[in-house]
N, C-alpha and C positions, 0 to 999 in steps of 0.2 A: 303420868306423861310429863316429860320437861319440853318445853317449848322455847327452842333459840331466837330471836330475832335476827335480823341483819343473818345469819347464817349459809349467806354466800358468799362471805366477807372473808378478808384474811384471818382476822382471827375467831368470826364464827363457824368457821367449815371448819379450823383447826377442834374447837370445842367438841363440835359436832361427832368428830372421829373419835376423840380423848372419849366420849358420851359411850358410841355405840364399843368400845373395848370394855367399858366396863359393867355393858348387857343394860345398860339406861335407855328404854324407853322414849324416841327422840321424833320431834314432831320440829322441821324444820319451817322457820318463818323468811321470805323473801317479798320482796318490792316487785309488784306485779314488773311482767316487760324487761326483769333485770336477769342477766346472764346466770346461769346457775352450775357453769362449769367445774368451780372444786368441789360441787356436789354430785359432782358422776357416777359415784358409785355409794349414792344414797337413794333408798327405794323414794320415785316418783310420787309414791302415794302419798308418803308423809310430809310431803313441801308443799306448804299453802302459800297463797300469796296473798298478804295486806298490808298497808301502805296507815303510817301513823298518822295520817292527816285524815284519814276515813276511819271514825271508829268505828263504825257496822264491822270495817272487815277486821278488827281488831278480837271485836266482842265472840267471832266467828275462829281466829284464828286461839284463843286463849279456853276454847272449850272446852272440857275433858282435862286439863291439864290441873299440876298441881302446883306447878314451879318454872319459872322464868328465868334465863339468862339473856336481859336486851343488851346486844351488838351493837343496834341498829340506830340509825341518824347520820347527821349530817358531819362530815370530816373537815381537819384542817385542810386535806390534798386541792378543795375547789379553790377558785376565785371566792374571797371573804364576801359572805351576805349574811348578814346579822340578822336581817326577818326573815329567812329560810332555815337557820338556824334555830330560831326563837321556837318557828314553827314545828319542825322536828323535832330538837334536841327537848326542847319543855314542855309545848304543848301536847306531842306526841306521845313524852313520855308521861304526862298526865291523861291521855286518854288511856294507854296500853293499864295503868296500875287501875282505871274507872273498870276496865272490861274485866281484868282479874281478881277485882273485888267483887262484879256480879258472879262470875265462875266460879271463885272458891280455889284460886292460886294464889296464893297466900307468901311462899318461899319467890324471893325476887331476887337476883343479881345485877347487880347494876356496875358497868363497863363502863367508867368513867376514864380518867385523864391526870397525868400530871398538872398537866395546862388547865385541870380546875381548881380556878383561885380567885378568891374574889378584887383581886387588883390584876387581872389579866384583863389587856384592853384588847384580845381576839377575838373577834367572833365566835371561835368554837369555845377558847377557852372560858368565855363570858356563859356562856348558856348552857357551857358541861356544869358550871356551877349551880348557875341557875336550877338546872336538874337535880343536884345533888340536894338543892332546900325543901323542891317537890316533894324528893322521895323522903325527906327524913321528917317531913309535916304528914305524911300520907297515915291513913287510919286503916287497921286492922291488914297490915301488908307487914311480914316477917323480913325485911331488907339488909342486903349488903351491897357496900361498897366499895371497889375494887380500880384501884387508881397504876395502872401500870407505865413505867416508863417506856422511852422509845423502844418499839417490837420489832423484833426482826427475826428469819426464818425462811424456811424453804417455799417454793409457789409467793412469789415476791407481791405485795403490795404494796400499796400506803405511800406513806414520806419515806419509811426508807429503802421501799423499790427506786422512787425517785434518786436515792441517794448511791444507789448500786449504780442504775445508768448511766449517774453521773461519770462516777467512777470510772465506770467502762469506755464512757467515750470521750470525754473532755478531753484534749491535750493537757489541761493543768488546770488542776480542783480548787476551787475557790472555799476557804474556811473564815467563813462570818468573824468580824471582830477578833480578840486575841485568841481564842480556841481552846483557852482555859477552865472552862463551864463544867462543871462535873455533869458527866454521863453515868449513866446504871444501864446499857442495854440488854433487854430481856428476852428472853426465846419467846417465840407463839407456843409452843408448847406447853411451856413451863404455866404460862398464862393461862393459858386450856385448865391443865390441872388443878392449879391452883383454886380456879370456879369453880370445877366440880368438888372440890376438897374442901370448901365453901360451904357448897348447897349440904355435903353431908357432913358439916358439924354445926350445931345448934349453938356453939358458944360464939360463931361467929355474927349471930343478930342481932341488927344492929351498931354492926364495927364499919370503920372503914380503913382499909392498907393498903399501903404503901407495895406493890410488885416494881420489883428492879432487878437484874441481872447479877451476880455473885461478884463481879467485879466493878472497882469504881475508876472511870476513864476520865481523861480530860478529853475535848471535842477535837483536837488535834489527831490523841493517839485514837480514836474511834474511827474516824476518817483514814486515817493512815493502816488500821487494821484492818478495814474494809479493803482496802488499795492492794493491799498484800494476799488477802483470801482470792481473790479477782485473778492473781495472776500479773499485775501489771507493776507500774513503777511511775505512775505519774504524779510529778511534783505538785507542791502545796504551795498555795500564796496566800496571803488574807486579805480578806474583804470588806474595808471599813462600815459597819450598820449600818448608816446613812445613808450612805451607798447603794448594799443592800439589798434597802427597803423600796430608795425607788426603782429601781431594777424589777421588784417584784411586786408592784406597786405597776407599774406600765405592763408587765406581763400579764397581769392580772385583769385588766383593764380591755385588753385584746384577746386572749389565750380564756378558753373553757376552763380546759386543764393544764395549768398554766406547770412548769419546771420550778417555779419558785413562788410562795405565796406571802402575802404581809405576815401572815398569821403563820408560817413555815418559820421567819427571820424571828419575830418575838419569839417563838417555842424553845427558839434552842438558844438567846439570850434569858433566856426565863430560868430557865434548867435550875427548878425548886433540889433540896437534898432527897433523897427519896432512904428512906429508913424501912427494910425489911425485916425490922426486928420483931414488930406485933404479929407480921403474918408468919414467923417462925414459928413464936408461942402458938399462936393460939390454931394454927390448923399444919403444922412441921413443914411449912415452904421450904424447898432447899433446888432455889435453879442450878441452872448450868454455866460454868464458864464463858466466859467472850470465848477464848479461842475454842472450846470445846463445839458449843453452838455456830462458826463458824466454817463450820466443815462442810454444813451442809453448801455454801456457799464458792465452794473453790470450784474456780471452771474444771 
């Protein structure tokens, strides 16, 4: 039995599907209270609900299984809070690897981040790493780690639903700083696969790669390809960082869920190189297109 975490999530549900096409045995994990809508057409029985900050329902949700893919934690998309993070992203994922070392799940994928780096001052980016020292100290757990750039795909979430919206409604799109940043954006799918292509190669334990999309964009022409899948035509300006950061910096401040976060503006000044050459070799990665993977997204 593999067991998703976060698996109402964009790109848990996506997993979830990639799982059940290829007859894998799927035990979907969800945040008690939390919507479970692109799980609709996944049997109710096999969606538990636990929540990482409770490991009883942890110990409970990791039973019977033999293999892990955690989704699940705290996102760039909120207002930045760095002990809610800490909480989730490390603590949590030190509880979930405690429960599957008492069960006997052994196989772990772990859905890490570009934005983990140990000089990222984000809150998310800060604690995805943090998580990445967990799991690579943890004892007697078979682990990979799996670092994808920006996702995008059909049934929109994330930062770059945010960024579709944008698109769709702004009279004129704001592009952070010079625009020059190199981008890799990658399909959910392709992401989905790649995990499961993961869990069934052995040569991957203990790696970690780099997922990015086939093509390499500057932040300009990505935004601008977006603009065109859409259907529209709205002009680009730029938006000095400074700028920005307070902008989304007061957003953040007022707004739950705010349109711009501090930790949104560093992410896409951060934009690390992303190299998909390891996860070529060692498990035959081979995404899709920007324009290809944009199809799914033209009104």
């Amino acid at each position: 039995m593999l067991l998703i975490t976060g698996a109402n999530g964009f790109l848990g549900s996506a997993i979830v599907r990639q799982a059940l096409q290829r007859g894998i045995a799927v035990r979907a994990m969800v945040r008690p209270g939390s919507s479970i809508d692109l799980l609709a057409d996944f049997p109710s029985d096999h969606i538990v609900e636990a929540d990482l900050e409770k490991p009883e329902s942890l110990e409970l949700a990791t039973r019977g299984c033999t293999a892990v893919i955690n989704c699940a934690g705290t996102t760039s998309e909120a207002a930045p809070d760095l002990e809610l993070s800490r909480r989730t992203n490390v603590e949590g994922l030190r509880a979930l690897l405690a429960a599957c070392a008492k069960n006997g799940a052994r196989r772990f994928i772990q859905m890490s981040s570009q934005s983990s780096l140990p000089t990222n001052a984000s809150a998310y980016g800060k604690t995805k790493w943090e998580a990445e020292q967990v799991l690579r100290a943890s004892a007697g757990i078979d682990w990979t780690i799996l670092k994808p750039s920006i996702i995008y795909g059909p049934q929109l979430r994330g930062i770059f639903a945010k960024m579709v919206a944008h698109c769709d409604k702004l009279p004129v799109m704001p592009i952070i700083g010079s625009g020059n940043e190199e981008q890799r954006p990658v399909h959910v799918d392709d992401v989905a696969v790649a995990a499961l292509d993961c869990l069934a190669t052995p040569a991957t334990i203990g790696g970690t790669y780099d997922l990015g999309g086939k093509d390499v964009l500057s932040f300009t022409d990505f935004v601008k390809a977006i603009i065109r899948a859409r259907g529209r035509k709205t002009p680009c300006f730029h938006l000095p960082v400074p700028i920005a950061l307070v902008i989304a910096t007061v957003l953040s401040t007022f707004l739950k869920n705010p349109p711009l976060t501090p930790d949104n503006v560093r992410g896409i000044k951060l934009a690390p190189h992303v190299d998909n050459t390891a996860a070529e070799r060692d498990f035959h990665y081979n995404p899709r297109t920007f324009e290809d993977g944009l199809q799914d997204l033209k009104k």
